[in-house]
N, C-alpha and C positions, 0 to 999 in steps of 0.2 A: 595717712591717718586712718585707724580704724574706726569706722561708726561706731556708736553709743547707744543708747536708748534713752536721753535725755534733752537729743533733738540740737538745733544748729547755736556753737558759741556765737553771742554777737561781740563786737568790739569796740563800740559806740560807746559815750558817758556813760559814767557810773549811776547815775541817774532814771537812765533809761532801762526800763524790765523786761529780761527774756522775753519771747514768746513761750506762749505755755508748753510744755511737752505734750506733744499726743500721744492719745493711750490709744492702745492695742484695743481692736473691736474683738469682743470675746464672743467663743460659738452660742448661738440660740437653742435651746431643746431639742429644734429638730433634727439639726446637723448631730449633736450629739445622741439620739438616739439613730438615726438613720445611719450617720457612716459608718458605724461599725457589720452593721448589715452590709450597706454596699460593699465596704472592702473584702468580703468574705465571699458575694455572689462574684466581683471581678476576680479573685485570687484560684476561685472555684473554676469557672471559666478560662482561665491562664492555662491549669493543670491540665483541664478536658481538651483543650486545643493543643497542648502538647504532647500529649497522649495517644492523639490522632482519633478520640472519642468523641469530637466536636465537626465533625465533618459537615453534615448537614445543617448545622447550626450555624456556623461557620461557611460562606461558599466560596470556591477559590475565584480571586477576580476574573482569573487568566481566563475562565469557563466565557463568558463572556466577549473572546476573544475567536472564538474556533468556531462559531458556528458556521461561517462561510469561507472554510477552511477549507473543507472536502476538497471541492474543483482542485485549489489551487498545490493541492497536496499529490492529488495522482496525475497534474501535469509535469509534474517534476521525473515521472515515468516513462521512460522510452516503453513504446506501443508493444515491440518486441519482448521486452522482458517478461509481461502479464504470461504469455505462457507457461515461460520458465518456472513464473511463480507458484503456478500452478500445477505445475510439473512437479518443483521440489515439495511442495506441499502436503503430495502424492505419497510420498517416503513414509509418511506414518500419521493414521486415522486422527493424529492430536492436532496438526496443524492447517490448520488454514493458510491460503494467499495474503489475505490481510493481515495475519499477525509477522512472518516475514518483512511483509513491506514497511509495516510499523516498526519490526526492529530495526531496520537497517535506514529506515527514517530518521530515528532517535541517533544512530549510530554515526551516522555520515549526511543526511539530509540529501542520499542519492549521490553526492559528488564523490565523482570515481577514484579523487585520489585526495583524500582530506588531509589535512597538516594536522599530523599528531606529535606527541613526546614522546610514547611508549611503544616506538616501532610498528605498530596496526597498521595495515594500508589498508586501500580496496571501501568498496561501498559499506561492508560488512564488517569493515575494521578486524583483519585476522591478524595475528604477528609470524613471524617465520614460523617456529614451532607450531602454534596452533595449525598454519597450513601444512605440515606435514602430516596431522593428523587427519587432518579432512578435506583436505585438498585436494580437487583431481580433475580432468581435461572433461569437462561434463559436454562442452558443444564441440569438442571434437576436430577444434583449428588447430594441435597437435601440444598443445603448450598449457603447463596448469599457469595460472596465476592469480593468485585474492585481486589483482586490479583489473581483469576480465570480469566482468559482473556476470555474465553465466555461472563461470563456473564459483561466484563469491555464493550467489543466491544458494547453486545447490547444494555446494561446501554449509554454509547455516543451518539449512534444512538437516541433513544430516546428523551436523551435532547437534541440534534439539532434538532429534528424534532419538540421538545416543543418550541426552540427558532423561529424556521423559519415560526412557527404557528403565533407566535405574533408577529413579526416583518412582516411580511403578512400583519396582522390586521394593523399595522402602516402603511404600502405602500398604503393600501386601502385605509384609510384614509387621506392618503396625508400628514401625520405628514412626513416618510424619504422618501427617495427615491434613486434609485440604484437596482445596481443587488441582487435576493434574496439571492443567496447564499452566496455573499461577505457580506449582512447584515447578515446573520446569521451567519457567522464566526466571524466578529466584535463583536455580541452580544454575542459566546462564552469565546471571551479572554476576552472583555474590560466591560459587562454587556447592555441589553437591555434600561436600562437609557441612558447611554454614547450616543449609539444610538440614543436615541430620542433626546438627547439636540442637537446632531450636524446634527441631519435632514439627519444623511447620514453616509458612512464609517469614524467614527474616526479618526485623526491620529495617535492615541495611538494605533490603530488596523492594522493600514498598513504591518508595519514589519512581523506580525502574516499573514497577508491574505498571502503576497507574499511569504512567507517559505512554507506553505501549498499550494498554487501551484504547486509552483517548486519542492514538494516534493511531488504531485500528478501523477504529470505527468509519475513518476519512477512506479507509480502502475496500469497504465492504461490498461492492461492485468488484472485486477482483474475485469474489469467491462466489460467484452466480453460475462458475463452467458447469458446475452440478445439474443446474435446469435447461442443458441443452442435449445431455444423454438421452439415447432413444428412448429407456426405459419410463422417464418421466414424463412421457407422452406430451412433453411441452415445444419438444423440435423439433420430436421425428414428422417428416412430411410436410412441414409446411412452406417448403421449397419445392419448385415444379424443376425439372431438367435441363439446365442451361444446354446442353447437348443433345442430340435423341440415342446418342452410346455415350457408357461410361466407361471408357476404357483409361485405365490408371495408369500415369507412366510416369507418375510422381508424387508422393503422398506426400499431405501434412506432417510437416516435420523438421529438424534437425536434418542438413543433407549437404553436400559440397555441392554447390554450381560447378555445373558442368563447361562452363565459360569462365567464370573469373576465380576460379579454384576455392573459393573463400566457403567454409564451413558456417552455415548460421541457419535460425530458423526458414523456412520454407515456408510460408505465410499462408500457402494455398494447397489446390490440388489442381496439378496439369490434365486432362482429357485429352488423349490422343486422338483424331480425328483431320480427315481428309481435308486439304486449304478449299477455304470459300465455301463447307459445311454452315448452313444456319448457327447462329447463335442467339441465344431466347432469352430474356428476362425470367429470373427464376422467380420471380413474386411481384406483384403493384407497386408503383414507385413514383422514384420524382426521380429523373437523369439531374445529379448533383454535379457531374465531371465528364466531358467525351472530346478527348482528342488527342494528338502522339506524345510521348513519353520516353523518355532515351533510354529507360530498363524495359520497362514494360510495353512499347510498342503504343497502336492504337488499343486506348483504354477505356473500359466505360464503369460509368461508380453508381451507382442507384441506390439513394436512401427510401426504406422502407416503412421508413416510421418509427413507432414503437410497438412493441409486440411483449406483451404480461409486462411492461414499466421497461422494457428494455429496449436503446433502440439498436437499430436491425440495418446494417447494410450490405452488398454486395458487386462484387466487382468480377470484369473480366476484361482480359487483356490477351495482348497479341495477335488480335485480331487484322487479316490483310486489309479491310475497310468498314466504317463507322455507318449505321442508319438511323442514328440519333443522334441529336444535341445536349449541352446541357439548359437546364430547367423544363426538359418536355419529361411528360406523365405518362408513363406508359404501365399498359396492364401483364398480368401475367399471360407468357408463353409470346412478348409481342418482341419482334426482331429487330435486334440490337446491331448487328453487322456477321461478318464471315470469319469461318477460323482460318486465319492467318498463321505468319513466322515472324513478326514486328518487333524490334526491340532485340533485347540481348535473350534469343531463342537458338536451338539447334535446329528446329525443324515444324511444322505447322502440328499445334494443339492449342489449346484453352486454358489460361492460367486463372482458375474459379477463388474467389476466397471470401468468406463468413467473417466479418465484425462484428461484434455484441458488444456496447457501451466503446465503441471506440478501437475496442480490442480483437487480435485475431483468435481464429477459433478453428478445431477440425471441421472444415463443411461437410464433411459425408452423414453426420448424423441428423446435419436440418435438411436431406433432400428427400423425396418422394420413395425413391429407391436407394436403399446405399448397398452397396456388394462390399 
C-alpha cells in the first residue's frame, strides 16, 4: 500500500475517531532566507573543486599520509641503482635522480617485473616497441632487456630527454607553453600531440604530474652527487689517504670482474699497493663493521657521521689482516690493518669506497689528492 498524507486507517468501531493527521512542519524565515544562499555557496564550491580551482581550499587527505614516507620509499632501492640514476639523469640538464625514481615509483613500485595487461615489463614499464626505441645494454652484461633495471633506468632517461628535446622546440616556437619539465612529463603519460593541441599541460596529465611530485620529493637525497664535485669545494679534501700511493688499477664504475665475469657497477676504487702496506682511516670515525667477508675479504666500514646533513661512510677491504674492531673510534690517518689479497681478489690492493646517505659514490673526488 502506498502512504497517504492523511496518516494511519484505524479499523476499530465506528465510534471511535481517527487520530488527527499530522501536519507537515513548514520552513521558518530563516531557512527560507538562508538556503537559497547556502545552495549557491555549496554548488559554487562543487564547480571550483572540480575545476581543480579549489585545491588549497580543499586538502587532499592522502597529504596526510606521506609524511613519513620518504625512508620507506628509497628503501624500496637497491643501493646499486642510485648511481645509475644518476648517471641517466646525466643525459639531459632537465632531469634529475629524483624525478626518475618517482616515475618508475608510480610505474611499478620498483618491482622488477609488475603484472600488467598492456604488455609493459620492467621497473619502467616499456612495451616491446617502446624498447626498441630506447632500449639498449647500458651495463654492459651483453643483453638489452626493460626487466634489467640498468638498462630500464637508462632506457627512461633517454626518452625523457627525447621528449623534453621536442617539447623545447614547441616552447621555442611558441606552439605550448609552461614549465619544461611539467611539459615533458605530460608528454610522457598523455603523448607530445596531446600537448601541442592543448598549448600546455593536459588535463588528462595532471593527476600523473602531481603523483610524480609528491613522489619526488621522497627521493631528493638521490640528487645531492652534485655537492660532492671537487668544484663545490664541499668534498674535495676532506678525506686523508687510505694508502700513501694512489695507484689506480681500477676505477669507479661500470667494469666485468675479473673473477666472476659478471658486468655491474664497481662500487669502489682498487689501489694497487705492495701486501701488508699500511692501511689508514681516511677521516674520524666510529669502526661500524671489521671482519672477513666471502667477496670482500677482511673488511673494515667506518661511519663518519654527518658532514653538511649528509652522512658520510667508508670502507676498505681485502685487507691480509685487521687492527681494529667494531665499535672502536678511531681518528684520522689511524691504522686499520695491511693491504692484503682476501676475498674474491686477483692480487694484493685496496678496495676503497665512498657512501653518501647510504649510497655509493666516486671516491676520488672526496680525497686530499685525486689524479
Amino acid at each position: 500500500m502506498r502512504p497517504t498524507d492523511v496518516g494511519p486507517v484505524h479499523e476499530g468501531p465506528s465510534d471511535e475517531r481517527p487520530e488527527p493527521t499530522r501536519r507537515r512542519r513548514r520552513p521558518g524565515p530563516f531557512t527560507l532566507l538562508a538556503l537559497p544562499g547556502l545552495t549557491v555557496v555549496v554548488g559554487f564550491a562543487a564547480f571550483m573543486a572540480a575545476t581543480g580551482r579549489l585545491s588549497s581550499a580543499w586538502p587532499d587527505d592522502s597529504d596526510a599520509h606521506t609524511t613519513t614516507a620518504g625512508s620507506a620509499a628509497t628503501d624500496r632501492v637497491d643501493a646499486s641503482y642510485v648511481p645509475w640514476l644518476r648517471a641517466a639523469a646525466r643525459t639531459c640538464t632537465l632531469l634529475k635522480p629524483s624525478v626518475l625514481a618517482a616515475q618508475i615509483d608510480r610505474r611499478s613500485h620498483w618491482n622488477t617485473d609488475p603484472a600488467t595487461l598492456s604488455g609493459a615489463v620492467g621497473i619502467a614499464g616499456f612495451t616491446e616497441s617502446q624498447w626498441r626505441t630506447w632500449g639498449k645494454d647500458s651495463d654492459g652484461n651483453g643483453k638489452s632487456s626493460p626487466r634489467d633495471p640498468v638498462d630500464a633506468i637508462m632506457a627512461l632517461a633517454r626518452q625523457d630527454c627525447a621528449l623534453a628535446e621536442d617539447v623545447t622546440g614547441l616552447r621555442t616556437r611558441g606552439t605550448v607553453s609552461g614549465d619544461l619539465l611539467d611539459l615533458t612529463l605530460a608528454a610522457y603519460t598523455v603523448g607530445t600531440d596531446s600537448v601541442t593541441r592543448a598549448g600546455n599541460v593536459p588535463s588528462a596529465a595532471r593527476t600523473y604530474l602531481a603523483d610524480v611530485k609528491k613522489l619526488s620529493a621522497r627521493y631528493r637525497t638521490f640528487d645531492r652527487e652534485d655537492d660532492t664535485n671537487p668544484g663545490s669545494g664541499r668534498a674535495s679534501g676532506v678525506l686523508a689517504l687510505p694508502v700513501t700511493t694512489l695507484v689506480i688499477s681500477s676505477p669507479f664504475g661500470s667494469r666485468k670482474h675479473p673473477l666472476t665475469g659478471v658486468t655491474k657497477l664497481h662500487t669502489g676504487v682498487d689501489f694497487a699497493a705492495p701486501r701488508n702496506a699500511p692501511v689508514s682511516a681516511a677521516r674520524q670515525g666510529r669502526v661500524v663493521f671489521a671482519g672477513m667477508t666471502k667477496a670482500y675479504g677482511n673488511r673494515v666500514v667506518i661511519d663518519h657521521g654527518t658532514l653538511g646533513g649528509r652522512r658520510l661512510e667508508t670502507t676498505y677491504s681485502h685487507m691480509s689482516s685487521l687492527l681494529v674492531g667494531a665499535g672502536q673510534s678511531v681518528e684520522t690517518g689511524a691504522a686499520l690493518g695491511f693491504v692484503g689479497s682476501t676475498g674474491l681478489s686477483t692480487g694484493p690492493h685496496l678496495h676503497f669506497e665512498v657512501l653518501v646517505d647510504g649510497a655509493y659514490t666516486d671516491p676520488m673526488p672526496w680525497l686530499a689528492v685525486a689524479h
